[in-house]
C-alpha positions in Angstrom: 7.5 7.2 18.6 8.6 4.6 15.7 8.0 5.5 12.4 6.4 2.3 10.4 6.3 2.5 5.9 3.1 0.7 5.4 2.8 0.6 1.7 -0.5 1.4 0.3 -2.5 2.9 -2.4 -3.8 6.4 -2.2 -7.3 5.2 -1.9 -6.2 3.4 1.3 -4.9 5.8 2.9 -7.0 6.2 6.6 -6.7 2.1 6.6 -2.9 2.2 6.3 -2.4 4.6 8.7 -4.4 3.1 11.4 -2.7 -0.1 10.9 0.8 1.5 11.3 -0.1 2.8 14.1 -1.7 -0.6 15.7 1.7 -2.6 14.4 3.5 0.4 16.7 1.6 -0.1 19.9 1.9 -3.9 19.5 5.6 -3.6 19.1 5.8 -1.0 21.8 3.7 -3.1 24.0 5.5 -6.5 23.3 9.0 -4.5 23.7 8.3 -3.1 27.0 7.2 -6.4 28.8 10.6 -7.5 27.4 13.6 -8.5 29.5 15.8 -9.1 26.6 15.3 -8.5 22.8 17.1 -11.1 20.4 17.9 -10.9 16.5 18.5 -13.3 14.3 21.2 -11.9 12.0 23.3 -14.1 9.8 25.3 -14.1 6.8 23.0 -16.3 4.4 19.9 -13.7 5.6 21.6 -10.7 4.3 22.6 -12.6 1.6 18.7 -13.1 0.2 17.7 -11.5 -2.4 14.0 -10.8 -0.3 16.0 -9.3 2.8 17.7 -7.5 0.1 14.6 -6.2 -1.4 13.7 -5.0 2.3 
């Protein structure tokens, strides 16, 4: 199972889990009807100061 960091107040805690654990069976879903997976890396992304901050 994927783990997924869904940043969230304490308040919103139920909410935040159930939505990391929809974004995992989406990704699992897509993931397994794939052939092929393809990503986008380059120099100038890892370079940006908001992949950085990710």
């Amino acid at each position: 199972m994927a783990n997924v960091f869904v940043s969230h107040r304490g308040a919103d805690l139920d909410p935040a889990e159930r939505l990391a654990v929809e974004i995992v069976e989406k990704i699992n879903t897509g993931l397994s009807g794939s052939t092929y997976l393809v990503l986008c890396y380059s120099d100038s992304g890892v370079q940006s100061p908001w992949m950085g901050r990710e």
